[in-house]
C-alpha positions, 0 to 999 in steps of 0.5 A: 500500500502507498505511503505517499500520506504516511504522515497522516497516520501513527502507524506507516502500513506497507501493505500491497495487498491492502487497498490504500487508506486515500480510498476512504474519503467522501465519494470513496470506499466504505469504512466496513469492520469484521461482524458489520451488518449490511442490507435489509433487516441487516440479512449480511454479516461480514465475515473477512475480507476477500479482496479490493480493486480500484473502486471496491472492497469484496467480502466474505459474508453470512446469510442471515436469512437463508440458513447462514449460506456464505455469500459475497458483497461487492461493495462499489465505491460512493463516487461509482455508485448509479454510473456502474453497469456491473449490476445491469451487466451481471443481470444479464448473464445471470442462468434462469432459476428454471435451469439449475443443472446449467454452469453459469460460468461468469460470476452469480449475482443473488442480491443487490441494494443500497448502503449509506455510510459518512462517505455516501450512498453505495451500491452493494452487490451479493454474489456466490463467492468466488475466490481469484486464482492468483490472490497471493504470489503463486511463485510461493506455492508448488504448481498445481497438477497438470489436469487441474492447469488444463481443466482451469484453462478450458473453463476459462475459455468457456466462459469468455465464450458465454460472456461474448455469447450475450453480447457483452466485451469484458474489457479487464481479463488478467489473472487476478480476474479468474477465479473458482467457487466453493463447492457446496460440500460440509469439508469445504464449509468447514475449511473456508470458516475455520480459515476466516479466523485470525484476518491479519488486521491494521490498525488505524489511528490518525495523527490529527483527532480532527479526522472523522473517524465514521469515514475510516474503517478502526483497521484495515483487514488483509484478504483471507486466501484458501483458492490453493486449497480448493485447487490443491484438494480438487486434485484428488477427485476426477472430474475436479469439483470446482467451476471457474467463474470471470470476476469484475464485470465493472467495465464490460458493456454490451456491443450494440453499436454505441460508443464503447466506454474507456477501456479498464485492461491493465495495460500489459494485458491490453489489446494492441488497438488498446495499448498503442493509443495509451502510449504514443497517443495518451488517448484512453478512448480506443474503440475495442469490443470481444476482439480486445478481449481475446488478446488479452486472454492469451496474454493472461494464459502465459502467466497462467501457465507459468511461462512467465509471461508473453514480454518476458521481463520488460518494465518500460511500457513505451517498449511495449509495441515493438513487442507487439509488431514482432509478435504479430509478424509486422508494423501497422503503418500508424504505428512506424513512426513511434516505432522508428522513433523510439529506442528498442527494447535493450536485450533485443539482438539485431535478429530482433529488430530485422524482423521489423 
């Protein structure tokens, strides 16, 4: 997590898997603590963390009302509340209750309302919980079976397929955006509660008493993981028991002919049509539809797999379409002048260059 107000707080947090504290502000994330009770008749008790993007907080709750099933809770940020098209988005790739035996494959919407905290009103949405494949350093972890890889791999296809079937362009694939479900099973209920406890928390305590202390959550709370487990413990059954789900639906559009809204891809898994306007261009309004969508999959399934990903190394993004053309065997003509202009990418050998 950035330090860059460090000073407004007693205690400096070096946290990358936390969301930074700037978020809780008027218009921004809302200050939610362990127990909180959400929706109407408080139905939704929070239970841990599972994860934060840019303009949400995700958590692990309990279903108050429907025999203490876990849920998720997307909760938006206040300044993206009643501007978001997740909620209009997952509703339309939500499987009809008359076809339960049907995979659903994107992410289950199962409630939506409304809360309000000091930082303003947000749209909250409940989903079936679904854990990121990639919510820690997998470099930490062993590789997971062969068949595990490839059955997670073929889901995802699967589902990007049924995500375009409707229509819709995700516009924000990368591995963080993959996830799996729990299986309904009492071994995996007992795992998932019994690994909520002991959330690594973060006190937070500003340095001047004149904050609003309602705008803040008491502490930050890091995401619990158990996706390895699922993943580890489906290797002992055959078909693997797990679905894979596509997550954060927060900037897909439906593809009808309307102008596309900017596009969220991260920029090294972004489409080539995406990434050149960004960099040479600084223009964040390229058209892009499914086609986008599928670069970036393979992009994402280089890492996936281990392969460390498709540029290898390279950290400078002003690089990044001298990669691209040698990958797609030529240069655009809109593209030569950047590409003359700007330096190539220093481990390239000569061999490189003359394939442009």
């Amino acid at each position: 997590m950035s330090d860059s107000k460090s000073n407004d707080w007693l205690f400096l947090i070096f946290d990358h898997c936390c969301e930074e504290i700037e978020s809780y502000t008027n218009g921004g994330f809302c200050p939610i603590k362990l127990g909180d009770m959400l929706g109407p008749g408080d139905r939704y008790r929070i239970v841990c963390k599972l994860g934060f993007g840019d303009y949400s907080t995700v958590w692990l709750a309990q279903d108050c009302v429907l025999s203490n099933r876990i849920v998720a809770l997307k909760i938006i940020e206040a300044d993206q509340t009643g501007q978001s098209r997740e909620l209009d988005i997952l509703q339309c790739l939500a499987v009809p209750e008359s076809i339960p035996s049907m995979d659903p494959r994107a992410i289950q919407l199962l409630d939506s309302f409304e809360t309000t905290s000091a930082n303003g009103v947000h749209q909250v949405l409940v989903t079936e919980v679904v854990f990121p494949l990639f919510a820690q350093d997998r470099s930490e972890l062993p590789p997971f079976h062969p068949r595990v890889t490839k059955d997670v791999l073929r889901q995802i296809v699967e589902a990007l397929a049924s995500i375009h079937g409707h229509g819709i362009a995700h516009g924000d694939l990368h591995p963080t955006n993959f996830g799996i479900t729990v299986p309904e099973r009492d071994e995996y209920d007992t795992a998932i509660w019994s690994m909520t406890c002991g959330s690594k928390l973060y006190p937070l305590v500003p340095t001047s008493p004149d904050l609003d202390p309602n705008t803040f959550p008491p502490y930050l709370c890091r995401p619990r993981n158990i996706e390895y487990f699922l993943l580890s413990h489906s290797e002992k059954t055959s078909p693997p028991p797990f679905s894979v789900r596509i997550l954060d639906c927060g900037s897909a559009y439906v593809v009808d002919g309307s102008p596309a809204p900017e596009c969220e891809t991260l920029l090294f898994y972004a489409a080539p049509e995406v990434a050149f306007p960004r960099i040479a261009l600084q223009e964040d309004d390229a058209p892009w539809d499914q086609r986008s969508d599928i670069w970036s999959l393979a992009v994402a399934f280089h890492d996936l797999v281990g392969a460390q990903g498709i540029y290898g190394s390279l950290s400078d993004p002003k690089s990044l379409p001298h990669l691209m053309a040698a990958l797609c065997g030529e240069v655009l003509d809109a593209w030569r002048e950047y590409i003359v202009s700007h330096a190539f990418p220093p481990n390239w050998t000569p061999a490189h260059t003359a394939e442009l």
